[in-house]
C-alpha positions in Angstrom: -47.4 -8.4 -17.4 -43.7 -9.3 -16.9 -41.2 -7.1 -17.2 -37.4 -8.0 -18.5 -34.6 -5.7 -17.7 -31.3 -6.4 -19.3 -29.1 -6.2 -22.5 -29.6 -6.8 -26.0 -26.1 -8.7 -26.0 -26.8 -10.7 -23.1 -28.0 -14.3 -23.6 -30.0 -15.0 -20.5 -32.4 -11.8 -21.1 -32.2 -13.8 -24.8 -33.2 -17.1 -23.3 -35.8 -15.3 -21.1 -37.4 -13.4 -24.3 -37.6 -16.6 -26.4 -39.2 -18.6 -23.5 -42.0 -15.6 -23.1 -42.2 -15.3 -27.0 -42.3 -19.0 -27.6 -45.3 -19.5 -25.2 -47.3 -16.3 -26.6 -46.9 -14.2 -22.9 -47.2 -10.6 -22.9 -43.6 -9.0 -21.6 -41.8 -5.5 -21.6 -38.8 -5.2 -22.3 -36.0 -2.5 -21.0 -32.7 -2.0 -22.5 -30.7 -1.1 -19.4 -28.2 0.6 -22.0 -30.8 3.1 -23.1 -33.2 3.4 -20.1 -31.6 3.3 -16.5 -34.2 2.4 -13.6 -35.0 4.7 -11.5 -34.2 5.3 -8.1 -38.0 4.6 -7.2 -37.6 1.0 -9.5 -34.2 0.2 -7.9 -35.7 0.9 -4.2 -38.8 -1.5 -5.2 -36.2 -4.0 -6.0 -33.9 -3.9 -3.4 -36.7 -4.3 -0.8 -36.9 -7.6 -2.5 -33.5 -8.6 -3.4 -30.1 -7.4 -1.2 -28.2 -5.5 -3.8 -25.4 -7.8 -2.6 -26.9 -10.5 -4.5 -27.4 -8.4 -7.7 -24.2 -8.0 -8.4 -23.0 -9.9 -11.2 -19.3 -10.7 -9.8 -18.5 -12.3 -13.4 -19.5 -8.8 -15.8 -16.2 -7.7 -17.4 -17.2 -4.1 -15.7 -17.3 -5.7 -12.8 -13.3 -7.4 -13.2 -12.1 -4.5 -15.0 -13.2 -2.2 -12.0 -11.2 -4.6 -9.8 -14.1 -4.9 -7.5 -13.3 -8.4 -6.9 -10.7 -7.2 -4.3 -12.1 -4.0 -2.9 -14.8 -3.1 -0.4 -17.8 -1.2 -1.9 -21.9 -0.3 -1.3 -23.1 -2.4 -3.5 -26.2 -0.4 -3.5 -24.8 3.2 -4.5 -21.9 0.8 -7.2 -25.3 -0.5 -9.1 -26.9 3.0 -8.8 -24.2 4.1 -10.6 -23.3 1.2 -13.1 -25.6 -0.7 -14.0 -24.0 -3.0 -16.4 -22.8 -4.8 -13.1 -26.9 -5.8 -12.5 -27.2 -9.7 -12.7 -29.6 -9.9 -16.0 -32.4 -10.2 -16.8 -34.2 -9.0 -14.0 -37.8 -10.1 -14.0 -40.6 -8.2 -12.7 -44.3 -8.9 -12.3 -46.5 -8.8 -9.8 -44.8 -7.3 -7.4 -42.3 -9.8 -7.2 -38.2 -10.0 -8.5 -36.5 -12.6 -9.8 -32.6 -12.6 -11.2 -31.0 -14.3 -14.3 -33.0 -16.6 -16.1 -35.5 -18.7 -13.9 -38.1 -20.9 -15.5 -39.9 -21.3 -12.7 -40.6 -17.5 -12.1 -41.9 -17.2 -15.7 -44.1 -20.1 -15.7 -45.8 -18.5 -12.4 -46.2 -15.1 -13.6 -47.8 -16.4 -16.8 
């Protein structure tokens, strides 16, 4: 089963829900505004991803914070906040994917 992590307002995870819907593929879906992932979720991912490369560096969290000219952990900032996650993040299999990739979902199907 895949699982989409994201936000109801965002229109990749959008995109990425259609896609699965359209095609009849069982998914999960987690609003990251109601449920935050774990520490034990965001270790599984960041074995696979650098949280570097989650960051999503155009979030209005992200320019608000002024983070685009500070140093920071990225690790312990999306711990923290994470509205600044690139979304959707897909899950399945063991594997991570960020934003919306075709090619992921068509694999995992």
């Amino acid at each position: 089963m895949i699982q989409i992590y994201g936000f109801t307002s965002c229109n990749e995870t959008k995109k990425a829900i259609r896609f699965l819907k359209e095609r009849r593929i069982d998914f999960q879906f987690v609003n990251l505004m109601e449920k935050k992932l774990s520490k034990k979720e965001l270790d599984n991912i960041f074995s696979r991803i650098p949280p570097e490369d989650c960051v999503n560096t155009k979030s209005r969290n992200y320019i608000r914070r002024g983070m685009q000219y500070m140093e920071y952990d990225a690790r312990q900032e999306l711990e923290e906040d994470q509205s600044l996650f690139v979304t959707p993040l897909l899950r399945s299999c063991g594997k991570v994917a960020l934003g919306f990739d075709r090619a992921f979902l068509e694999e995992m199907a």
